[in-house]
C-alpha positions as CSV (number, residue, x, y, z in Angstrom):
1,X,-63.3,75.0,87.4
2,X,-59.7,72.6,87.4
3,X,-56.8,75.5,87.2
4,X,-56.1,76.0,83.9
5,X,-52.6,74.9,84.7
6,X,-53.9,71.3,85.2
7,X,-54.2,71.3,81.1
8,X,-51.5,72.9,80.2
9,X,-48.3,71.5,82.0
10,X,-47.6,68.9,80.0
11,X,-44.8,71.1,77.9
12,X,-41.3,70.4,77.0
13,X,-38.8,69.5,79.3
14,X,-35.3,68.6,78.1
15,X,-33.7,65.4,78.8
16,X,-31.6,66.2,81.7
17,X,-32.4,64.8,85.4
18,X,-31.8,65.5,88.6
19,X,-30.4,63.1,89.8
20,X,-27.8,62.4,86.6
21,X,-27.0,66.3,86.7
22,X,-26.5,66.6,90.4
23,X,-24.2,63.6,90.2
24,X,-21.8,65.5,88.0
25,X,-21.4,68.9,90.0
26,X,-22.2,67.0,93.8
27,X,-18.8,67.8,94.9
28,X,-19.1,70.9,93.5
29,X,-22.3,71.7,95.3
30,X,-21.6,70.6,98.2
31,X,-18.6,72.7,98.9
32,X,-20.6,75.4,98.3
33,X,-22.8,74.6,101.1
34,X,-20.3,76.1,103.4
35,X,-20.3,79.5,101.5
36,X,-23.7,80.0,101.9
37,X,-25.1,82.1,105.1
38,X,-27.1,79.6,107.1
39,X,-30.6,80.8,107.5
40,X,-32.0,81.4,111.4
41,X,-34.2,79.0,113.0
42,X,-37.7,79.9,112.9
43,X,-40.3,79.0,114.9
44,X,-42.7,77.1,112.8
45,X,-44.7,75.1,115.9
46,X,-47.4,77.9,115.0
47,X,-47.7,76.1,111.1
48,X,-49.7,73.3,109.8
49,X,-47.7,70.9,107.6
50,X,-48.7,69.3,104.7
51,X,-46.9,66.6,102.7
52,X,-46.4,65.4,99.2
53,X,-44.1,64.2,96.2
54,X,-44.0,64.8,92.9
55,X,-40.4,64.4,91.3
56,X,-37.5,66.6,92.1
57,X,-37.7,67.9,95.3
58,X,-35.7,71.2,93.8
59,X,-39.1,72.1,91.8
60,X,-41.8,70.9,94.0
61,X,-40.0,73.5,97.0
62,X,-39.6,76.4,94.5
63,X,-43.3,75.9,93.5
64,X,-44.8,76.0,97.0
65,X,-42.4,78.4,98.3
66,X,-44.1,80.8,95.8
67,X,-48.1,79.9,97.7
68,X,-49.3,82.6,99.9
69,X,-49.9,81.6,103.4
70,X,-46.8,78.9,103.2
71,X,-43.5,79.9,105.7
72,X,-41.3,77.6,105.0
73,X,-40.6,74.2,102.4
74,X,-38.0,71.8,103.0
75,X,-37.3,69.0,100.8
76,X,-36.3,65.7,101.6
77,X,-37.6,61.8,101.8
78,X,-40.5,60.5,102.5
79,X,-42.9,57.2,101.7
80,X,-40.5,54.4,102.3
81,X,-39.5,52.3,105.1
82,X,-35.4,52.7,105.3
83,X,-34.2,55.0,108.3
84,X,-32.1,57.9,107.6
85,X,-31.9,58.0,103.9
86,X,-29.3,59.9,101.6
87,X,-29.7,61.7,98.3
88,X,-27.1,59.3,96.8
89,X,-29.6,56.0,98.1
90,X,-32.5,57.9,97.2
91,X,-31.6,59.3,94.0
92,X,-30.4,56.2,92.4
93,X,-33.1,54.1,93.3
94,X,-31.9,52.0,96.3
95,X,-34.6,52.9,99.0
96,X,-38.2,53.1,99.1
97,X,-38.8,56.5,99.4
98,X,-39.8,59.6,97.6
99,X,-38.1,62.9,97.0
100,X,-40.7,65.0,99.0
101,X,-41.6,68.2,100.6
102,X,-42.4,69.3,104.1
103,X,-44.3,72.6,103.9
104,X,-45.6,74.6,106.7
105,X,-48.3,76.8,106.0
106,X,-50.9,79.4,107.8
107,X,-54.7,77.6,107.4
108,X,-55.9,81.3,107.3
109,X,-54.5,82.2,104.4
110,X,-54.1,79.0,102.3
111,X,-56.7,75.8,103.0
112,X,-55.1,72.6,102.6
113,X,-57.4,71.8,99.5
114,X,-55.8,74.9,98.0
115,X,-52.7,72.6,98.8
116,X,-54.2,69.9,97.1
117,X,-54.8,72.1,93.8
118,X,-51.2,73.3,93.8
119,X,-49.8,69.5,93.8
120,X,-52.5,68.0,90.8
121,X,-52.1,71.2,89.3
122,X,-47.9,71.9,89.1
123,X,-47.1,67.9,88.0
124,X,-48.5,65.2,85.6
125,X,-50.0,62.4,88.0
126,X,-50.8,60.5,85.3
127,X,-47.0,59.3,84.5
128,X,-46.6,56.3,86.8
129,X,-42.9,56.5,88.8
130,X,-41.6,59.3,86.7
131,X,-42.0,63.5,86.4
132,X,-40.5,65.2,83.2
133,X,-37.1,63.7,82.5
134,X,-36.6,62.0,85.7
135,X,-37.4,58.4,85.8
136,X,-37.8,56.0,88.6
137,X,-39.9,55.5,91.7
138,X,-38.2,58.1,93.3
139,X,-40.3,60.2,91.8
140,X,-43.4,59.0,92.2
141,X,-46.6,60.9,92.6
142,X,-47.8,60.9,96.3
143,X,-50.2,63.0,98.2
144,X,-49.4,62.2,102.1
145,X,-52.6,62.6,104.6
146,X,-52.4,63.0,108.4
147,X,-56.1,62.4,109.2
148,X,-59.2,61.2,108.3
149,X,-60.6,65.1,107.0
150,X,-57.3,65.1,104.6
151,X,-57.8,62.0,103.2
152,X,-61.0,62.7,102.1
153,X,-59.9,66.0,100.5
154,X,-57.4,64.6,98.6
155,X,-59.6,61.3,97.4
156,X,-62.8,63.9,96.8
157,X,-60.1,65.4,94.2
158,X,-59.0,63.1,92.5
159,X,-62.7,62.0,92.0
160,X,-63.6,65.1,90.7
161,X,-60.7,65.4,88.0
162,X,-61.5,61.6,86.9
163,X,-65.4,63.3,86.2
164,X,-64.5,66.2,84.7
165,X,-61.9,63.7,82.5
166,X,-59.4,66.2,83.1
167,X,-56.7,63.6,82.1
168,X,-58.6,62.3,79.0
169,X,-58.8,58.9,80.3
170,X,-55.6,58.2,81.6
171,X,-55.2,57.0,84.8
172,X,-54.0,59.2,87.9
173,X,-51.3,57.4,89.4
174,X,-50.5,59.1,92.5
175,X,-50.3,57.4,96.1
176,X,-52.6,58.3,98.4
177,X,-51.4,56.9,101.7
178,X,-50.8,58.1,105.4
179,X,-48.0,60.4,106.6
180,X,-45.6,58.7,108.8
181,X,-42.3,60.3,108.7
182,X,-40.1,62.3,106.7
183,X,-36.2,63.3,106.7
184,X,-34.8,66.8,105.9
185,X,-32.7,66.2,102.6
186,X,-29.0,67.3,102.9
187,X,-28.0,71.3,103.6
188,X,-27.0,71.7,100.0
189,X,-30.4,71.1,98.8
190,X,-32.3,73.2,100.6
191,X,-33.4,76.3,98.2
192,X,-31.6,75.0,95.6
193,X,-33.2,76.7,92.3
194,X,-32.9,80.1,94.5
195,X,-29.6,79.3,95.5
196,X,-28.5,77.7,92.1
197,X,-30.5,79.6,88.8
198,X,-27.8,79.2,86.7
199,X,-27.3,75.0,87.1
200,X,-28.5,73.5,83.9
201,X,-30.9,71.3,85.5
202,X,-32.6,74.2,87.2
203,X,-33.0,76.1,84.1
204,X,-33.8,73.8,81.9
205,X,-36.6,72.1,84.1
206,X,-37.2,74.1,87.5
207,X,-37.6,77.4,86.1
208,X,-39.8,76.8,83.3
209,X,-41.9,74.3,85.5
210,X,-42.8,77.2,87.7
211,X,-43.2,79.6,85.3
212,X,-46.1,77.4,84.3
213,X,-47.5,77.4,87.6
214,X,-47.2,80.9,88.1
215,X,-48.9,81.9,85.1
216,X,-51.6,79.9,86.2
217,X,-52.5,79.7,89.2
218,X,-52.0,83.7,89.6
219,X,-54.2,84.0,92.5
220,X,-52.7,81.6,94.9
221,X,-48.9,83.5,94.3
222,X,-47.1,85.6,97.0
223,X,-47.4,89.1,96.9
224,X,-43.8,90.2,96.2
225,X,-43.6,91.6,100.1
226,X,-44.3,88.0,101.4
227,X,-41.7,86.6,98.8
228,X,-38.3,85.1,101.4
């Protein structure tokens, strides 16, 4: 049985972006950055790492971030062929890349299917280059494979949802294409809804995006000791 999320996502977001938002308080923001307490290396070698897009990177992190068995998410770009991407390039449009996640994760505690579940599952893949209120290629649906075995997974998914007509006939729209690199988004967005819960973007969207999640997919949530 599809999480029951998968049905029920498709609520009301309110007509703010990202991208439009972030450009209004991004000098703001970023003079924040050097207020905040930077964080201490961890050794992640030990992780897996799993890829994928599905609009702004500030709720896709917040939503894996809340999956047991995942250390660490860190947003940034991925999918496109320009080197060394900005937000400002990204965001508005002029690259070929995707606002993305890189998360780590412990493959005794969360399988990479389960993965797979939490990205169909926490975004609409049926809305071609957009998520929510955010519009543009940028934000594009993409599920990144490093091999073979999670290819498959991810393609043996997406067949299953078309069968059960999860969707209701409309078409799933999301890439499925191989990982090939990916660049850490700027300082200031790292942990951004934790870091900023009262930006209007963040409430408006993030929050009630993962609220969704978390009321449905229960069983794959931290236990508040595991919670960073």
């Amino acid at each position: 049985m599809f999480p029951r999320l998968i049905l029920t996502f498709f609520g009301l977001l309110l007509t703010i972006s990202c991208q439009s938002k972030n450009k209004q308080h991004e000098k703001e923001e970023i003079a924040k950055v050097s207020d905040i307490e930077k964080t201490e290396q961890q050794d992640l070698d030990q992780y897996e790492t799993a890829y994928f897009a599905s609009g702004c990177f500030w709720c896709v992190e917040a939503i894996f971030e809340s999956v047991k068995g995942v250390k660490e998410v860190v947003s940034g770009y991925s999918g496109g062929k320009e080197k060394n991407p900005t937000y400002e390039q990204v965001g508005g449009g002029k690259t070929t890349h995707a606002e993305a996640v890189k998360i780590y994760y412990d493959p005794e505690v969360i399988s990479f299917t389960a993965l797979v579940q939490v990205f169909f599952g926490s975004h609409d893949p049926t809305t071609l280059n957009s998520q929510g209120p955010d519009h543009g290629p940028q934000y594009r649906s993409i599920a990144f494979f490093k091999n073979d075995k999670e290819k498959k997974i991810i393609n043996d998914y997406i067949k299953a949802l078309i069968e059960h007509d999860v969707y209701q006939g409309r078409e799933i729209t999301t890439q499925v294409v191989p990982f090939t690199i990916f660049y850490d988004a700027e300082d200031y967005h790292q942990d951004y809804e934790k870091k900023h819960p009262n930006n209007p973007y963040i409430r408006n969207v993030s929050i009630p995006r993962l609220n969704r999640f978390k009321e449905n997919f229960g069983d794959y949530l931290k236990e508040d000791k595991e919670s960073h």
